[in-house]
VOKOL-621788 format. One line per field, with one value per residue (C-alpha): residue number from 0; residue in one letter; x, y, z. Coordinates in nm, 2 decimals, m for minus. Layout:
<atoms>
seq <- NUM | ...
type <- A | ...
u <- X | ...
v <- Y | ...
w <- Z | ...
</atoms>
This chain:
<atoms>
seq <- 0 | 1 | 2 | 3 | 4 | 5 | 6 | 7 | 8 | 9 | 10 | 11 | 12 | 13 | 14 | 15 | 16 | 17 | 18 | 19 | 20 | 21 | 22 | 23 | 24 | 25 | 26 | 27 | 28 | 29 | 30 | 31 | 32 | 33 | 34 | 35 | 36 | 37 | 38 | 39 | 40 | 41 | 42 | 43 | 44 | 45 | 46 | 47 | 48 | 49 | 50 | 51 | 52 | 53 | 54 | 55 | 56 | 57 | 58 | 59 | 60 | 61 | 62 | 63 | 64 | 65 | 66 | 67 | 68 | 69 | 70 | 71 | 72 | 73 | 74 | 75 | 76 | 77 | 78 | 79 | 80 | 81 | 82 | 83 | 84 | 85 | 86 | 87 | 88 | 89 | 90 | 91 | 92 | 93 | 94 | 95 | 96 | 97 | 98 | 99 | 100 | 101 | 102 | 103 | 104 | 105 | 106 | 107 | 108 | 109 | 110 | 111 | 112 | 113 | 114 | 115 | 116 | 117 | 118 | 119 | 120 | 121 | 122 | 123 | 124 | 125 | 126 | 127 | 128 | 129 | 130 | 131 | 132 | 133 | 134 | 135 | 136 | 137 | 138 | 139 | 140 | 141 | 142 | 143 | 144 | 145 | 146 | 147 | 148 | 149 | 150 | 151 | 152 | 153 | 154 | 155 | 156 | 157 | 158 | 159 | 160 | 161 | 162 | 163 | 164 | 165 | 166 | 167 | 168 | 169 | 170 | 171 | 172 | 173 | 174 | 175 | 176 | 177 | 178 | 179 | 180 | 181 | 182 | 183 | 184 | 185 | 186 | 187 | 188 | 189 | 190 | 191 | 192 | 193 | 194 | 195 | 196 | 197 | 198 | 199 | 200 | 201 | 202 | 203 | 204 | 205 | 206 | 207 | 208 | 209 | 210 | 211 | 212 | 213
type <- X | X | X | X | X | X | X | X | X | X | X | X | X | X | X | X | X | X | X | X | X | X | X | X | X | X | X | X | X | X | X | X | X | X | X | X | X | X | X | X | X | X | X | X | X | X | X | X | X | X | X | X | X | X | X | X | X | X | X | X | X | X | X | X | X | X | X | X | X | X | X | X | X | X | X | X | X | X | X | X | X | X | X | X | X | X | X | X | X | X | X | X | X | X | X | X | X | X | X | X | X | X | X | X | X | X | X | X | X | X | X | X | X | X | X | X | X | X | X | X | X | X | X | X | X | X | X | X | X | X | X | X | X | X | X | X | X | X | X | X | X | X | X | X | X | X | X | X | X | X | X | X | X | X | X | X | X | X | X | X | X | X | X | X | X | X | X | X | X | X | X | X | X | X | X | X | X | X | X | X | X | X | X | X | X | X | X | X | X | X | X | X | X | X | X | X | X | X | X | X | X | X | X | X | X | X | X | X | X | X | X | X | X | X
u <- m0.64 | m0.40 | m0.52 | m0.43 | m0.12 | m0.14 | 0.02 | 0.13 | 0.14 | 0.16 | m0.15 | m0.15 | m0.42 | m0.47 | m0.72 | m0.78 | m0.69 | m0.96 | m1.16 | m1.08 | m0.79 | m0.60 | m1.00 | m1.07 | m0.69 | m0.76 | m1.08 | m0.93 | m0.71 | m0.92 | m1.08 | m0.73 | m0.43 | m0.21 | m0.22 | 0.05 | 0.04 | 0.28 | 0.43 | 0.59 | 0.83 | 0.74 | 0.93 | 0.59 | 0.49 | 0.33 | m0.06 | m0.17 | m0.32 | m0.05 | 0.23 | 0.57 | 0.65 | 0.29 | 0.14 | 0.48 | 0.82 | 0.90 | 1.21 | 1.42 | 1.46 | 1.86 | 1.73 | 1.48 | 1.73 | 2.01 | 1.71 | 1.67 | 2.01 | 2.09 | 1.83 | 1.65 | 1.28 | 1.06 | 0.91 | 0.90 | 0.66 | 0.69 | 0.32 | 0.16 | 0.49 | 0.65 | 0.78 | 0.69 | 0.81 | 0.82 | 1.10 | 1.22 | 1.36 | 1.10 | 0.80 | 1.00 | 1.10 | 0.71 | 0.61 | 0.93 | 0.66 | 0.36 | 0.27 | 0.03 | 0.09 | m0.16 | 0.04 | m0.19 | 0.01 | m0.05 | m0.10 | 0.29 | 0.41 | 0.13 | 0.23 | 0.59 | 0.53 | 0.26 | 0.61 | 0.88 | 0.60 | 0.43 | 0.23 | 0.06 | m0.30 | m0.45 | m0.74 | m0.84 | m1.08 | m1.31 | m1.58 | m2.00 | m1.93 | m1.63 | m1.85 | m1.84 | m1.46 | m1.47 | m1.70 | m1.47 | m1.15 | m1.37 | m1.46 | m1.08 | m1.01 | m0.64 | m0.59 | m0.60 | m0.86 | m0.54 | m0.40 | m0.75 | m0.80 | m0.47 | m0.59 | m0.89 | m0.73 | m0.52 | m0.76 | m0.91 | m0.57 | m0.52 | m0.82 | m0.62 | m0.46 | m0.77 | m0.74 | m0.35 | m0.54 | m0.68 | m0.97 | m1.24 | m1.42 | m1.67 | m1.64 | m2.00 | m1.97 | m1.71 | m1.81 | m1.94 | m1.60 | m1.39 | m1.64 | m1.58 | m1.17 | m1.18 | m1.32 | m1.12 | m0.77 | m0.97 | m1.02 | m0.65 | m0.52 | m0.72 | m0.60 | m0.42 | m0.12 | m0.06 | m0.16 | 0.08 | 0.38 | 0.66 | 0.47 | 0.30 | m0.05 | 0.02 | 0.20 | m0.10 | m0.34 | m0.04 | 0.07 | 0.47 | 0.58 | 0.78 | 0.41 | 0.33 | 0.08 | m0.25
v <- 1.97 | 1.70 | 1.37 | 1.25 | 1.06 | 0.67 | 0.69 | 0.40 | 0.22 | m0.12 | m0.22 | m0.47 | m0.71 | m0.90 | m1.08 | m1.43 | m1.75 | m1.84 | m1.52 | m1.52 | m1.27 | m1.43 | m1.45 | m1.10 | m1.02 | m1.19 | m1.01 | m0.67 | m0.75 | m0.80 | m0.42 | m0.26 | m0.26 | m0.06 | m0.34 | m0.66 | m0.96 | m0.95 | m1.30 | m1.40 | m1.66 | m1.91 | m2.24 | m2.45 | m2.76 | m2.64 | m2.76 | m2.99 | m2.67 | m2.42 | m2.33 | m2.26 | m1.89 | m1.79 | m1.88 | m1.84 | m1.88 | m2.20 | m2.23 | m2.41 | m2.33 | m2.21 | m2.03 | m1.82 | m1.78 | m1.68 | m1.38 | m1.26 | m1.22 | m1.07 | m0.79 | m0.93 | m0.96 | m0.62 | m0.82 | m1.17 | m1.37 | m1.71 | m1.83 | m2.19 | m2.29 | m2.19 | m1.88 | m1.63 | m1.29 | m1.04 | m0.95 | m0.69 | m0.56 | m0.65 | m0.50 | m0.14 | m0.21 | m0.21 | 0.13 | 0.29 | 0.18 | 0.30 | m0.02 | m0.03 | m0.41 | m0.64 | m0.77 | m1.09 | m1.15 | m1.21 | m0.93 | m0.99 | m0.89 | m0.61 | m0.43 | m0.44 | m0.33 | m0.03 | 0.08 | 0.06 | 0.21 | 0.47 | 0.52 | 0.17 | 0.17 | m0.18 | m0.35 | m0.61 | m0.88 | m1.01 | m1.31 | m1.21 | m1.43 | m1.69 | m1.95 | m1.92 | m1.87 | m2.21 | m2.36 | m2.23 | m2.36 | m2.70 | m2.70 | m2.68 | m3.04 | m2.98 | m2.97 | m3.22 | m3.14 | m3.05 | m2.77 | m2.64 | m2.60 | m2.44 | m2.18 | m2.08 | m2.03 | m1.79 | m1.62 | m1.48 | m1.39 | m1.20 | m0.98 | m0.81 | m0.64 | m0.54 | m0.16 | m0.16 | m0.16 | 0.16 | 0.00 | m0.34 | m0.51 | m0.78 | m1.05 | m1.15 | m1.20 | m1.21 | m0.93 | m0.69 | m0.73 | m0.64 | m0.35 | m0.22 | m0.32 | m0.13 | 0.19 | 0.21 | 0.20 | 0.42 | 0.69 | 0.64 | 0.75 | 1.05 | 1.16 | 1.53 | 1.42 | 1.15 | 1.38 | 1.64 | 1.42 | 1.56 | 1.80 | 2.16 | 2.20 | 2.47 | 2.13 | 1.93 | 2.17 | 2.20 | 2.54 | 2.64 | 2.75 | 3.05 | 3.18 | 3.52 | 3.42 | 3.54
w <- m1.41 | m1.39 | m1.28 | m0.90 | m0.88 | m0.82 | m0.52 | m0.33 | 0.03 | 0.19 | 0.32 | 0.62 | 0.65 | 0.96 | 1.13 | 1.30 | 1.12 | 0.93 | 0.90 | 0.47 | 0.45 | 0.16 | m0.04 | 0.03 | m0.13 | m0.43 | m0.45 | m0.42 | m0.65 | m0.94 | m0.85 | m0.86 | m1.13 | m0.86 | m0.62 | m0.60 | m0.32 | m0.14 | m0.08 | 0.25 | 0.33 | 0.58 | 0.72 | 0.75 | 0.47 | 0.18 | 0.19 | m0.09 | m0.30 | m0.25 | m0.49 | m0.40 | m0.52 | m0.56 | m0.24 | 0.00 | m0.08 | 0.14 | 0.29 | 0.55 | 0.88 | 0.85 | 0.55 | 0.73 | 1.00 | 0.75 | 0.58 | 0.96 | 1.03 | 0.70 | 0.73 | 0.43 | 0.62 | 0.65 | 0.93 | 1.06 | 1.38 | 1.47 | 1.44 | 1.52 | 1.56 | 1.17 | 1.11 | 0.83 | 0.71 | 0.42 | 0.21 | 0.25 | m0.09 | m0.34 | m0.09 | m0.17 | m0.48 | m0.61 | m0.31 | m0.54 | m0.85 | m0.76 | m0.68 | m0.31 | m0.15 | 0.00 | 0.28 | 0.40 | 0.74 | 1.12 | 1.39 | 1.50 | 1.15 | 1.11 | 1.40 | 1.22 | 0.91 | 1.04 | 1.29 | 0.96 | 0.72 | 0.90 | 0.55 | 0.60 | 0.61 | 0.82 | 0.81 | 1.05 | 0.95 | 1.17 | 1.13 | 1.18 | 1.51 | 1.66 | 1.61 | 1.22 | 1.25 | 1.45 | 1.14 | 0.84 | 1.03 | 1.07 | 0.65 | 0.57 | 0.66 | 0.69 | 1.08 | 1.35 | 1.62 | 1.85 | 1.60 | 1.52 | 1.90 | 1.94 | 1.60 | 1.78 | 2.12 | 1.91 | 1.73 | 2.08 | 2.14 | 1.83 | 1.82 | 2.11 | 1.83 | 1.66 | 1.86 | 1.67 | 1.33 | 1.12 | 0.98 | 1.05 | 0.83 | 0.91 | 0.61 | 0.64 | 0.25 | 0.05 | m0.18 | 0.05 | 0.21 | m0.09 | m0.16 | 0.17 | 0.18 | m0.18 | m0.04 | 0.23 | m0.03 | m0.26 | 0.00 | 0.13 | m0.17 | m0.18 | 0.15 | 0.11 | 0.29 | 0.01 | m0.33 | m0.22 | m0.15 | m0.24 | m0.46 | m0.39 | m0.50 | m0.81 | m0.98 | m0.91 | m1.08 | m1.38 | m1.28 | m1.32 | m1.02 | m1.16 | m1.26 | m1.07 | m0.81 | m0.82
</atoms>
């Protein structure tokens, strides 16, 4: 029997600000060959450990503005006040590869992306309980007590969206999280639906289709 194809889907990954989405990415990543970050643009100031073209692209305002009108975004939100968005023609260029994305974005974009890519498979993280969100917002250092106010106000806002989402995981720990985030893409691609894309089952199984059928 042939092996399974690799095949491949975005994979939106949502939750409150906070929560560990981008940790639990790099931690699937690691597990899986077939995956690739996906790497949003965004209009807000880079934060002292983020790299420009590994972390987000960062661009100007009239830059943003000029992808949006140009089509170039596979979906954009305005969030705390910056916007952010994925493009567009590299996050098909690697589906047309094989290659599944991690797409680390809000619930604005996810809810995009799951409506142009009705493959997606989404996951919403959640924290054990708001108040260690409110804690690993605190241990970050890099907000004023006025925008970490305004990120928890939106977090409650945001897990409106958690019914939107195919999947939840609780990132008690960070490894059980992956684990569980790892099953979940391992038993997407397994799905029927996928494995016979654009195939019949006699060429899974290595079977010529002119054979006479027994």
């Amino acid at each position: 029997m042939n092996k399974p194809r690799i095949v491949s889907f975005p994979i939106v990954v949502s939750g409150p600000s906070g929560v560990g989405k981008t940790t639990l990415c790099h931690g699937l990543l690691k597990m899986d060959t077939h995956l690739a970050f996906s790497i949003s643009a965004t209009t807000r100031p880079p934060r002292s450990n983020e790299i420009d073209g590994k972390d987000y692209f960062f661009v100007k305002p009239d830059e943003f503005e000029r992808m949006k009108t140009e089509q170039q975004l596979a979906e954009w939100a305005l969030v705390h006040g910056h916007y952010y968005g994925t493009p567009k023609k590299w996050l098909d260029e690697q589906l047309e590869r094989g290659i599944s994305i991690l797409l680390d974005i809000d619930v604005q974009g996810g809810v995009q992306i799951m409506e142009s890519y009705p493959e997606s498979v989404s996951i919403f993280v959640v924290p054990p309980t708001f108040k260690v969100l409110e804690e690993r917002l605190r241990k970050r250092g890099s907000e004023t007590e006025d925008a970490l106010r305004l990120r928890l106000e939106n977090a409650l806002s945001e897990m409106e969206f958690i019914t939107s989402y195919d999947y939840v995981v609780v990132n008690d720990t960070v490894d059980e999280a992956v684990a569980r985030m790892h099953g979940i893409v391992t038993a997407e691609r397994l799905k029927q639906k996928r494995i016979l894309e654009g195939i019949t089952w006699r060429q899974l199984i290595g079977l010529d289709e002119r054979e006479v059928k027994t």
